[in-house]
PDB file with SEQRES, HELIX, SHEET and CRYST1 records, atoms N, CA, C and O in Angstrom:
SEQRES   1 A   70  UNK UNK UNK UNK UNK UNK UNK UNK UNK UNK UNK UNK UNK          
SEQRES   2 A   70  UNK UNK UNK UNK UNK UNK UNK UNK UNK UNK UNK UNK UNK          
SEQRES   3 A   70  UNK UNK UNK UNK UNK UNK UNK UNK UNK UNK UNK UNK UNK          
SEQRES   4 A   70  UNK UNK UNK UNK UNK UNK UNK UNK UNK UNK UNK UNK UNK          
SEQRES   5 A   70  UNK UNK UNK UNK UNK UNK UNK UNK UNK UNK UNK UNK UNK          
SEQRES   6 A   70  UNK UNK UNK UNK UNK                                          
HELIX    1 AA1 UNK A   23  UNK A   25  5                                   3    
SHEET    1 AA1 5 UNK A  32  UNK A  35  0                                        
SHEET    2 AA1 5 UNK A  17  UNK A  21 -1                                        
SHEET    3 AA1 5 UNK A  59  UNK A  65 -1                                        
SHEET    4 AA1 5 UNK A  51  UNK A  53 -1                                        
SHEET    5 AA1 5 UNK A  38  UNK A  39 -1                                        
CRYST1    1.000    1.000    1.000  90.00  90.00  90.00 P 1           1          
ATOM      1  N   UNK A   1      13.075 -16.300  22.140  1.00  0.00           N  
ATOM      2  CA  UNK A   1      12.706 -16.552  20.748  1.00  0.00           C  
ATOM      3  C   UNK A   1      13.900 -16.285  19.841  1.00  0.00           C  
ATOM      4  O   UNK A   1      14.650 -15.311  19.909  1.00  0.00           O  
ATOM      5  N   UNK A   2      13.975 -17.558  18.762  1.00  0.00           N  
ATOM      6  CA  UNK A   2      15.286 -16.989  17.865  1.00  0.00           C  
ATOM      7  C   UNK A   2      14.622 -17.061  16.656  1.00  0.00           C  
ATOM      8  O   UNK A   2      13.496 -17.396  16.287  1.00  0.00           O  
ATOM      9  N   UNK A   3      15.707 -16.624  16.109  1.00  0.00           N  
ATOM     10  CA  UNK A   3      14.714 -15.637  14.273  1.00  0.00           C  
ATOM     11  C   UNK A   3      15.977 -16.153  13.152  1.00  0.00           C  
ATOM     12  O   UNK A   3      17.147 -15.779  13.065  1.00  0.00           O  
ATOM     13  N   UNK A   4      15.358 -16.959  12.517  1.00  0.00           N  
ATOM     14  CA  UNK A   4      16.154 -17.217  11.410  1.00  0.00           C  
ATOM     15  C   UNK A   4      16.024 -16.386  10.399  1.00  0.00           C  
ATOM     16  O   UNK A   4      15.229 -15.446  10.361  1.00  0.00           O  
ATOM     17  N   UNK A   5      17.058 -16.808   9.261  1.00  0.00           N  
ATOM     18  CA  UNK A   5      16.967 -15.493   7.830  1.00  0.00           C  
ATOM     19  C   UNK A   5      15.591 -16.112   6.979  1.00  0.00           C  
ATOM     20  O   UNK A   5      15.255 -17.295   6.944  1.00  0.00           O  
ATOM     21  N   UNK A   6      14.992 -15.103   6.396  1.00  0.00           N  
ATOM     22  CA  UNK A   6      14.317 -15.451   5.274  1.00  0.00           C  
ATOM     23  C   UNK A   6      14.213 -16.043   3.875  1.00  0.00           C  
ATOM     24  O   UNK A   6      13.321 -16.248   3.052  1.00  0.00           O  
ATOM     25  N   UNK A   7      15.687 -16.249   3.990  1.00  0.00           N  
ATOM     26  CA  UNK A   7      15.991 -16.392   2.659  1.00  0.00           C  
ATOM     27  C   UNK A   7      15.880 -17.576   1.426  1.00  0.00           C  
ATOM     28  O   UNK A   7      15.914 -17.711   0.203  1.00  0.00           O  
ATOM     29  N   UNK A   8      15.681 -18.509   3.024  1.00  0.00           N  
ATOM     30  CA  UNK A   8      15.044 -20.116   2.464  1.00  0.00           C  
ATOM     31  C   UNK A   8      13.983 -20.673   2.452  1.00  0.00           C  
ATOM     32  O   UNK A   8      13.186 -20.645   3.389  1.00  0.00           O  
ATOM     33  N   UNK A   9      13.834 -21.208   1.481  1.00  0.00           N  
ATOM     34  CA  UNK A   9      12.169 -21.398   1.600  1.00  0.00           C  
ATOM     35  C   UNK A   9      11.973 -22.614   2.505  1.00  0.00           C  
ATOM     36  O   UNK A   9      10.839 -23.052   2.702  1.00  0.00           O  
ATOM     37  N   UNK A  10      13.436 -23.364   3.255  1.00  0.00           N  
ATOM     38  CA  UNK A  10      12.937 -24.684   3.458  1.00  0.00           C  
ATOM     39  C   UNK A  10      12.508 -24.112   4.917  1.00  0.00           C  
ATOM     40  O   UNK A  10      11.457 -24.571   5.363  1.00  0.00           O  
ATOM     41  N   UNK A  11      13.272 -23.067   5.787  1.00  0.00           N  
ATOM     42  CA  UNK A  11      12.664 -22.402   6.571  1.00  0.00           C  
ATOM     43  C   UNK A  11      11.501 -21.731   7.216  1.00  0.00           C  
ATOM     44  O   UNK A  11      11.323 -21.622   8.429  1.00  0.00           O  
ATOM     45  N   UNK A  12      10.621 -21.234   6.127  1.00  0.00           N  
ATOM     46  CA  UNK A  12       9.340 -21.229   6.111  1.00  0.00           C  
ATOM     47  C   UNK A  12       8.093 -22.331   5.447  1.00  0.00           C  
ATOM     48  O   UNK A  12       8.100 -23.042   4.442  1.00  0.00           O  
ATOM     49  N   UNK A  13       7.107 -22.105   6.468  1.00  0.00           N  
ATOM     50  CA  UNK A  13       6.121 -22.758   6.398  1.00  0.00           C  
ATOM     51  C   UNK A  13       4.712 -22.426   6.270  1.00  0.00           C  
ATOM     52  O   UNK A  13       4.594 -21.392   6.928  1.00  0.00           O  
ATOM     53  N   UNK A  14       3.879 -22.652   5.914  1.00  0.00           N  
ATOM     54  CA  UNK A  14       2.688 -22.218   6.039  1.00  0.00           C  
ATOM     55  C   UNK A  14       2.104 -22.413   7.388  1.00  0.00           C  
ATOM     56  O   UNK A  14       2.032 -23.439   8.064  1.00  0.00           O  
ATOM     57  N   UNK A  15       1.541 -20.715   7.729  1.00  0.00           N  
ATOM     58  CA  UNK A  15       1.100 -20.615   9.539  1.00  0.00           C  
ATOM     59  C   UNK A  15       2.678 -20.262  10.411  1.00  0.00           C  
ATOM     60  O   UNK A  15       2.778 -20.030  11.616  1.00  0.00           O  
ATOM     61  N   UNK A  16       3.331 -20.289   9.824  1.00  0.00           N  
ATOM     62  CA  UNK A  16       5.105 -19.987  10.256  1.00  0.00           C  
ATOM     63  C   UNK A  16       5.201 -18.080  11.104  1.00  0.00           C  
ATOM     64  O   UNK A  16       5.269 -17.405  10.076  1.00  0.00           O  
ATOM     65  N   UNK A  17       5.219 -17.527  11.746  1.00  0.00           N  
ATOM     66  CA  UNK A  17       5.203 -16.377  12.235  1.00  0.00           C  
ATOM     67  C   UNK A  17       6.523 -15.815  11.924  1.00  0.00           C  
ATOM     68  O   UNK A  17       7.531 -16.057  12.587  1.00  0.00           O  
ATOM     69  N   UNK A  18       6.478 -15.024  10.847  1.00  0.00           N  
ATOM     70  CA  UNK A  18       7.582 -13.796   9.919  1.00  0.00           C  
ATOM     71  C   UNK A  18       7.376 -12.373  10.380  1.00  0.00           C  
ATOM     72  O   UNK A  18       6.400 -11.890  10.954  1.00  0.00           O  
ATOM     73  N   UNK A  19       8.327 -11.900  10.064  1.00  0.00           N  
ATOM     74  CA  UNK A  19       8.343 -10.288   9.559  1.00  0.00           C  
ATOM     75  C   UNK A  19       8.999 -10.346   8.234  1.00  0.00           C  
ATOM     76  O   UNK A  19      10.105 -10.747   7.873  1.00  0.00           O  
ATOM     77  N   UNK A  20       7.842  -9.750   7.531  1.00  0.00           N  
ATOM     78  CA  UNK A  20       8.112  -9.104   5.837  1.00  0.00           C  
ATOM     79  C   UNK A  20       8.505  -7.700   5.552  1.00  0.00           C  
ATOM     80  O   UNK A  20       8.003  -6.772   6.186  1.00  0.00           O  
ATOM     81  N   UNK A  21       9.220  -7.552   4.795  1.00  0.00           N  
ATOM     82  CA  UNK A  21       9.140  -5.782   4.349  1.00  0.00           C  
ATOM     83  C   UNK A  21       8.318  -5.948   2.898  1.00  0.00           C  
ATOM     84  O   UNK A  21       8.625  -6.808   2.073  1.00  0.00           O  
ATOM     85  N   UNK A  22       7.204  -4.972   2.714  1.00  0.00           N  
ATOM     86  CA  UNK A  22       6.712  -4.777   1.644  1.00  0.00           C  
ATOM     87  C   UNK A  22       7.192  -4.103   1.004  1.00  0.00           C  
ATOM     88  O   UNK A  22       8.307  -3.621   1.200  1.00  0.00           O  
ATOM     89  N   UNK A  23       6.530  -3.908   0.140  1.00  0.00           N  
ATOM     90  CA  UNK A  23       7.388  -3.266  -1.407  1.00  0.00           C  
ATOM     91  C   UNK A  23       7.610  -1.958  -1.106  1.00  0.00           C  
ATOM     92  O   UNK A  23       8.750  -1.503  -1.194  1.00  0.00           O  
ATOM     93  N   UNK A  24       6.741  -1.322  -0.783  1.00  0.00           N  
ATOM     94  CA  UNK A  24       6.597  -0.050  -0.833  1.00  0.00           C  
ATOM     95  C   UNK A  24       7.218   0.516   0.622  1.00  0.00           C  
ATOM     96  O   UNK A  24       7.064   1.715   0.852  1.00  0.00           O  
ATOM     97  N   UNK A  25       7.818  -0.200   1.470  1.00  0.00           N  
ATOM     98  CA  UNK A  25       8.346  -0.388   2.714  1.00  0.00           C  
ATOM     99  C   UNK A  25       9.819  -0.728   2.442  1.00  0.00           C  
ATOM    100  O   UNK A  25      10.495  -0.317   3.385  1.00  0.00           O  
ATOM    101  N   UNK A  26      10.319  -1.130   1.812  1.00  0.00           N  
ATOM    102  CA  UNK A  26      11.697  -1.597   1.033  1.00  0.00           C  
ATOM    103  C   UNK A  26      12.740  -0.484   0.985  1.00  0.00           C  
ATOM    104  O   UNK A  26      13.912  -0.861   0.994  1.00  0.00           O  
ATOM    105  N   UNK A  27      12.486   0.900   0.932  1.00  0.00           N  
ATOM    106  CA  UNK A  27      13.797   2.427   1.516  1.00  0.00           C  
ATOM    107  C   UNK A  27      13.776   2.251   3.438  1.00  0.00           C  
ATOM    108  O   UNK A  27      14.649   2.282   4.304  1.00  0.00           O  
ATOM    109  N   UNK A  28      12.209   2.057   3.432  1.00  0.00           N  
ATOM    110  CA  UNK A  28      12.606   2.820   4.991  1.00  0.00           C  
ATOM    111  C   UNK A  28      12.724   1.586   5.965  1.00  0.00           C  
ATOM    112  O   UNK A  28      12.815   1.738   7.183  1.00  0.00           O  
ATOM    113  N   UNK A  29      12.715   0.130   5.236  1.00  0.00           N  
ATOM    114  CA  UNK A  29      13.251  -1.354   5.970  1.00  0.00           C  
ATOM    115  C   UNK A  29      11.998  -1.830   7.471  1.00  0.00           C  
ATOM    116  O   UNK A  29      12.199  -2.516   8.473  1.00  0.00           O  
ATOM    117  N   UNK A  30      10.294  -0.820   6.812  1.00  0.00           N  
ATOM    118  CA  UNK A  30       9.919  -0.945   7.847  1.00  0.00           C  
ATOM    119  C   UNK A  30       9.262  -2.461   7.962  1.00  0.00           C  
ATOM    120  O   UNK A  30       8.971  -2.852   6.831  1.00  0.00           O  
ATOM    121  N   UNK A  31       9.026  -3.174   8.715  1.00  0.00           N  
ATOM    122  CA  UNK A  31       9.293  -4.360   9.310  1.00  0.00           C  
ATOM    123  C   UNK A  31       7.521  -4.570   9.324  1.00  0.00           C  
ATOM    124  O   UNK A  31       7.034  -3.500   9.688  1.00  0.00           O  
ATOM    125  N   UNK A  32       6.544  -5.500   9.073  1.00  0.00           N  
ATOM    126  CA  UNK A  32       5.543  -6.474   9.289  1.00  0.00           C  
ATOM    127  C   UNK A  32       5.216  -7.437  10.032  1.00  0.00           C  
ATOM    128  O   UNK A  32       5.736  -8.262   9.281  1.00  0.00           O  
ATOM    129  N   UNK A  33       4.735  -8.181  11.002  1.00  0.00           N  
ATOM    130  CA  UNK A  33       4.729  -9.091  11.754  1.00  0.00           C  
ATOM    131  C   UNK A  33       3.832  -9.715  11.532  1.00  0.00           C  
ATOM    132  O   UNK A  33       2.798  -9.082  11.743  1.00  0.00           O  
ATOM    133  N   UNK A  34       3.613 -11.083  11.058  1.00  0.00           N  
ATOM    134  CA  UNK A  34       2.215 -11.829  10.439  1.00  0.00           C  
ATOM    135  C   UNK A  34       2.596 -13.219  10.634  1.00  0.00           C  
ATOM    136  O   UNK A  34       3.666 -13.531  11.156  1.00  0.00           O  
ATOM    137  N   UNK A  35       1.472 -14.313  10.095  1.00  0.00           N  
ATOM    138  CA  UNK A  35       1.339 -15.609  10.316  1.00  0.00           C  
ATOM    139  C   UNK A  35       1.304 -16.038   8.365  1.00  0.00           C  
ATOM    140  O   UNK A  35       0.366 -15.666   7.660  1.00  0.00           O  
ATOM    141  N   UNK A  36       2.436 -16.801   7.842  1.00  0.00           N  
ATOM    142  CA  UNK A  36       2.136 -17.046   6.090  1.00  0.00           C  
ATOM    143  C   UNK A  36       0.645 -17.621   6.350  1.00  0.00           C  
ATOM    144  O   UNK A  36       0.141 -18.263   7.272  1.00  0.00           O  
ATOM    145  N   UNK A  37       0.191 -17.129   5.185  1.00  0.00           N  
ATOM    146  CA  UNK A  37      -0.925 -18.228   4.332  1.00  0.00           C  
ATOM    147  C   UNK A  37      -0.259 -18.553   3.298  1.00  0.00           C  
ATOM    148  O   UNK A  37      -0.317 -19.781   3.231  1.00  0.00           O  
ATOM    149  N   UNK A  38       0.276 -18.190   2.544  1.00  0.00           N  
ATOM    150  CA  UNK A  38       1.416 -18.447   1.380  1.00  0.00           C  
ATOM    151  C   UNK A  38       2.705 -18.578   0.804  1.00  0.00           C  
ATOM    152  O   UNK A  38       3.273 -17.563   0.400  1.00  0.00           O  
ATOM    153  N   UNK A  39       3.252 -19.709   0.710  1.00  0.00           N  
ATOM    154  CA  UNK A  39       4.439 -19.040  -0.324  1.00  0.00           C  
ATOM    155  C   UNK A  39       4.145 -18.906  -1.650  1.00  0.00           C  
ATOM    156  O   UNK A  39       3.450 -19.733  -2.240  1.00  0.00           O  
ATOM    157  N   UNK A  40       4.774 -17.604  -2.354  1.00  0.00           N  
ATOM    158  CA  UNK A  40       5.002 -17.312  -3.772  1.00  0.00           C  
ATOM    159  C   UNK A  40       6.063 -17.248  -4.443  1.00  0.00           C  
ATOM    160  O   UNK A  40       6.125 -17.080  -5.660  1.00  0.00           O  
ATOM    161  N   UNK A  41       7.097 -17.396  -3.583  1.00  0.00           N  
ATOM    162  CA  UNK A  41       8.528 -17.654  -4.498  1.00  0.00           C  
ATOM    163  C   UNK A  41       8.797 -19.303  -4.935  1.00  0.00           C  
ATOM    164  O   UNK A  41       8.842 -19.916  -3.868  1.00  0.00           O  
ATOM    165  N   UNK A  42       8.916 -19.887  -5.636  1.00  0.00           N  
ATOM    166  CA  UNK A  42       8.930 -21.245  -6.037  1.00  0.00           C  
ATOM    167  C   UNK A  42      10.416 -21.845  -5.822  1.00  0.00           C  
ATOM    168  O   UNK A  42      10.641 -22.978  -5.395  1.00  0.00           O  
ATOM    169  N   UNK A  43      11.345 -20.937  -6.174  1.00  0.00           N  
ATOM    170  CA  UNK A  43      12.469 -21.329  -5.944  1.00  0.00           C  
ATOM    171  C   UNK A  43      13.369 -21.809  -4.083  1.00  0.00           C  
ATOM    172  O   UNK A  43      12.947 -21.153  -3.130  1.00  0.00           O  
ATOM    173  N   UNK A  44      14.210 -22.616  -3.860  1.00  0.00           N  
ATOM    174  CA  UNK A  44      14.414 -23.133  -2.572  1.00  0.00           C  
ATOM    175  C   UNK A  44      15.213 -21.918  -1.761  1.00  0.00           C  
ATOM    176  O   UNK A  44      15.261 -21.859  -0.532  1.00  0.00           O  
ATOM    177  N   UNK A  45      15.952 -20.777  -2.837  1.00  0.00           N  
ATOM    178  CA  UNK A  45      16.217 -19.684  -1.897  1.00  0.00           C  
ATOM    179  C   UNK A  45      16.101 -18.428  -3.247  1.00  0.00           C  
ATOM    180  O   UNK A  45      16.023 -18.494  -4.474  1.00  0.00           O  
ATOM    181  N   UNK A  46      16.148 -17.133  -2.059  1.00  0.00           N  
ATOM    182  CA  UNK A  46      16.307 -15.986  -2.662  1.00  0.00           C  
ATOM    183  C   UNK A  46      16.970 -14.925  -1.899  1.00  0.00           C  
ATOM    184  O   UNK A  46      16.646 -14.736  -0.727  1.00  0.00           O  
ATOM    185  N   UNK A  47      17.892 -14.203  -2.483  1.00  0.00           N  
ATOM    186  CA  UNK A  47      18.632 -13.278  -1.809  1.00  0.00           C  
ATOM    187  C   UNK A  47      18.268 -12.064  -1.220  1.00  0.00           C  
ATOM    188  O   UNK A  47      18.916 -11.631  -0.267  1.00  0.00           O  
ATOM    189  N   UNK A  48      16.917 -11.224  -1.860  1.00  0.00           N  
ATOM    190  CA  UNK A  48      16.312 -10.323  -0.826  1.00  0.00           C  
ATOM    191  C   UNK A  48      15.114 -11.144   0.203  1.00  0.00           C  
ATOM    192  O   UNK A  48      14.270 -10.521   0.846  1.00  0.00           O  
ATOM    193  N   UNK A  49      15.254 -12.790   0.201  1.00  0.00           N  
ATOM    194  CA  UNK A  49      14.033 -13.223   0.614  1.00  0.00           C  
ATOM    195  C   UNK A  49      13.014 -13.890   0.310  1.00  0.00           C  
ATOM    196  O   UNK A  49      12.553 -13.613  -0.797  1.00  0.00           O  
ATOM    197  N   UNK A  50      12.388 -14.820   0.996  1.00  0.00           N  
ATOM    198  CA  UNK A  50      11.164 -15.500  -0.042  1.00  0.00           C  
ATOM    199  C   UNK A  50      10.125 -14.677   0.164  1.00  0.00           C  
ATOM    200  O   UNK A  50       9.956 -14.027   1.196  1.00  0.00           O  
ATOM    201  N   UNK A  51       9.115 -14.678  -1.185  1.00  0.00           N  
ATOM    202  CA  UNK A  51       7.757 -13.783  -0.915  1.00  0.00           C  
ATOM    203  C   UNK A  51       6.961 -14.413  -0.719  1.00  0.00           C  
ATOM    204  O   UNK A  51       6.912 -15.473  -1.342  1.00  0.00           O  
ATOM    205  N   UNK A  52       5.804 -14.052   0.360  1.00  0.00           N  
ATOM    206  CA  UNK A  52       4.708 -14.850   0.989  1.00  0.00           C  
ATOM    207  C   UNK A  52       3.658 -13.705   1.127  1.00  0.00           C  
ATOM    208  O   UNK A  52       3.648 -12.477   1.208  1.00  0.00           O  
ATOM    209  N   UNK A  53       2.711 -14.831   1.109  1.00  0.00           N  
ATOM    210  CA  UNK A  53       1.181 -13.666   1.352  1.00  0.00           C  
ATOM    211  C   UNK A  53       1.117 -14.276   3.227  1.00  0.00           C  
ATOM    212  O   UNK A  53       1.358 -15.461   3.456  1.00  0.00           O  
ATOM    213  N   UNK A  54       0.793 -13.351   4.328  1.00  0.00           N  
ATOM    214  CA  UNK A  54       0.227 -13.073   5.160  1.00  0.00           C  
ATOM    215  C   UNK A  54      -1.264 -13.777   5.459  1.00  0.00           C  
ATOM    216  O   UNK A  54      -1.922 -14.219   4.517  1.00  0.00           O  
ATOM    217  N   UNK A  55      -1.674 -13.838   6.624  1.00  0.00           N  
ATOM    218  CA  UNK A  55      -3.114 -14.416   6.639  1.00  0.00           C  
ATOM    219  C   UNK A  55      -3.738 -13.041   6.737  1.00  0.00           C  
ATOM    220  O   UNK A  55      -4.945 -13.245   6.865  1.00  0.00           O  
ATOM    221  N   UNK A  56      -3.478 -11.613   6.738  1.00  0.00           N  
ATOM    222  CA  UNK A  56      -3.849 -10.262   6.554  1.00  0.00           C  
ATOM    223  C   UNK A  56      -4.209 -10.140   4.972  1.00  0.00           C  
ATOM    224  O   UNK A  56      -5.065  -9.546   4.316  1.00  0.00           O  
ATOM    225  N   UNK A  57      -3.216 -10.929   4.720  1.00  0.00           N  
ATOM    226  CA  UNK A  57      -3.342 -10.309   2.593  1.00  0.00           C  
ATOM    227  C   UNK A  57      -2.230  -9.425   2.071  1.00  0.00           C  
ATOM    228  O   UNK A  57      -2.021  -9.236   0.873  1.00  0.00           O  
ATOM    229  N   UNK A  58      -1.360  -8.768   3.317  1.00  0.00           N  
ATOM    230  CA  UNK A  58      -0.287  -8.514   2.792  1.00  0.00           C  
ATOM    231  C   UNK A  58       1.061  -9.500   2.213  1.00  0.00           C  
ATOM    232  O   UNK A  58       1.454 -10.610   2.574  1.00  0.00           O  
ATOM    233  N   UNK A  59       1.606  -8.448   1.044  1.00  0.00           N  
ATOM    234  CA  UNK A  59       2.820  -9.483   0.614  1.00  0.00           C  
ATOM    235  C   UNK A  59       4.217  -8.796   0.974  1.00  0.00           C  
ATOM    236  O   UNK A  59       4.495  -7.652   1.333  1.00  0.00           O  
ATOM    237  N   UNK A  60       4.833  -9.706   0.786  1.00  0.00           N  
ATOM    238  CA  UNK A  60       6.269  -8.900   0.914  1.00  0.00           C  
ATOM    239  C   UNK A  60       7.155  -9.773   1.076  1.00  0.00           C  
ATOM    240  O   UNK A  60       6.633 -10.817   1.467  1.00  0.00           O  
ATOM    241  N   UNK A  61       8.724  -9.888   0.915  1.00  0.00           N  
ATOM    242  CA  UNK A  61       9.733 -10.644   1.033  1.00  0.00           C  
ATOM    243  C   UNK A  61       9.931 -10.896   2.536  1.00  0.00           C  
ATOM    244  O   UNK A  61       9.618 -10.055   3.380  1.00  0.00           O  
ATOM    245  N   UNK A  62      10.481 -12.129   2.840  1.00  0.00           N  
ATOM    246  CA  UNK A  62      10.328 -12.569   4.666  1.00  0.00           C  
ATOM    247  C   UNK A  62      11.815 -12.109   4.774  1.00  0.00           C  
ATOM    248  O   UNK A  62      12.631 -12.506   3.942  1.00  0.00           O  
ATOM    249  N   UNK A  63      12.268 -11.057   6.062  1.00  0.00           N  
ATOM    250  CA  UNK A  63      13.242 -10.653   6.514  1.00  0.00           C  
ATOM    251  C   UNK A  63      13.928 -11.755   8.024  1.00  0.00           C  
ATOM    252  O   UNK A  63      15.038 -11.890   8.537  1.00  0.00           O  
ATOM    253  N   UNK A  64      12.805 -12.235   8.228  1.00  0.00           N  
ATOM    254  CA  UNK A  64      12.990 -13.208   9.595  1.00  0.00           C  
ATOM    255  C   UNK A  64      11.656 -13.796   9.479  1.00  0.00           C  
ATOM    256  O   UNK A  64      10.556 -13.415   9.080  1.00  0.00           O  
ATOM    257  N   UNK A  65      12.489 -15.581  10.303  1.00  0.00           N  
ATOM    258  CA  UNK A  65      11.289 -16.137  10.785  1.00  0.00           C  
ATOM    259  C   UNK A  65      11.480 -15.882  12.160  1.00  0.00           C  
ATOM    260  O   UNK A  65      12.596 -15.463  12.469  1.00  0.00           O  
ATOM    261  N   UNK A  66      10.833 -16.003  12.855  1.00  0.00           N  
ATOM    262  CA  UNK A  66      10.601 -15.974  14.348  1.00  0.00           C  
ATOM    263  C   UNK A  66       9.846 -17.665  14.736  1.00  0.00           C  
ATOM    264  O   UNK A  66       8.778 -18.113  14.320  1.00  0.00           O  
ATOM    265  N   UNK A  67      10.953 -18.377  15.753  1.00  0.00           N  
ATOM    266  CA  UNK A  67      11.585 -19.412  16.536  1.00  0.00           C  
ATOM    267  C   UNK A  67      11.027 -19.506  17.480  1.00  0.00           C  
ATOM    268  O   UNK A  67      11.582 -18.897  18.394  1.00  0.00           O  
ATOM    269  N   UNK A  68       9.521 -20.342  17.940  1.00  0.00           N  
ATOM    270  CA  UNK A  68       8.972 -20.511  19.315  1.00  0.00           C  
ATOM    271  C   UNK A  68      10.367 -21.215  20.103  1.00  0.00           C  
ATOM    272  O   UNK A  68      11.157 -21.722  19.306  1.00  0.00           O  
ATOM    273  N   UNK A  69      10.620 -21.272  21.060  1.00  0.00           N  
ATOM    274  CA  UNK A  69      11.735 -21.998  21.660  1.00  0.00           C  
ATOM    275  C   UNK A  69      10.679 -22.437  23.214  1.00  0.00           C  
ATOM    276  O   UNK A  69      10.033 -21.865  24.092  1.00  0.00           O  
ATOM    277  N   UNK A  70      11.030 -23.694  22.818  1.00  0.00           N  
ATOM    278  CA  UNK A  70      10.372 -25.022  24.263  1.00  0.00           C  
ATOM    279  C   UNK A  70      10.874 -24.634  25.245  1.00  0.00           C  
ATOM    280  O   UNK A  70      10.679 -25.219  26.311  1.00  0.00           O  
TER     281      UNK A  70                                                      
END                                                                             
């Protein structure tokens, strides 16, 4: 499996399998593993990351996508 950066939105997708850091997770860089239901950043990139809601309901900026590989 390879893991691209988060930082583009053209990279993620909805149903796309990320790790986010949440907000309150953002000192200690601890890491999330989820499936988007959302993007919320509108813009095509962002430098800590695009923010997405989770199919959990958590949010947080995407640190990696994670790359099924055939």
């Amino acid at each position: 499996m390879g893991k691209l950066t988060g930082t583009l939105r053209a990279n993620i997708n909805v149903g796309s399998e990320v790790e986010i850091v949440q907000k309150h997770h953002q000192r200690s860089g601890e890491l999330t593993e989820g499936f988007v239901e959302k993007l919320l950043t509108k813009s095509p990139k962002h430098t800590h990351g695009i923010k997405v809601r989770l199919e959990t309901g958590e949010v947080g900026r995407v640190k990696y996508v994670i790359e099924e590989e055939d």
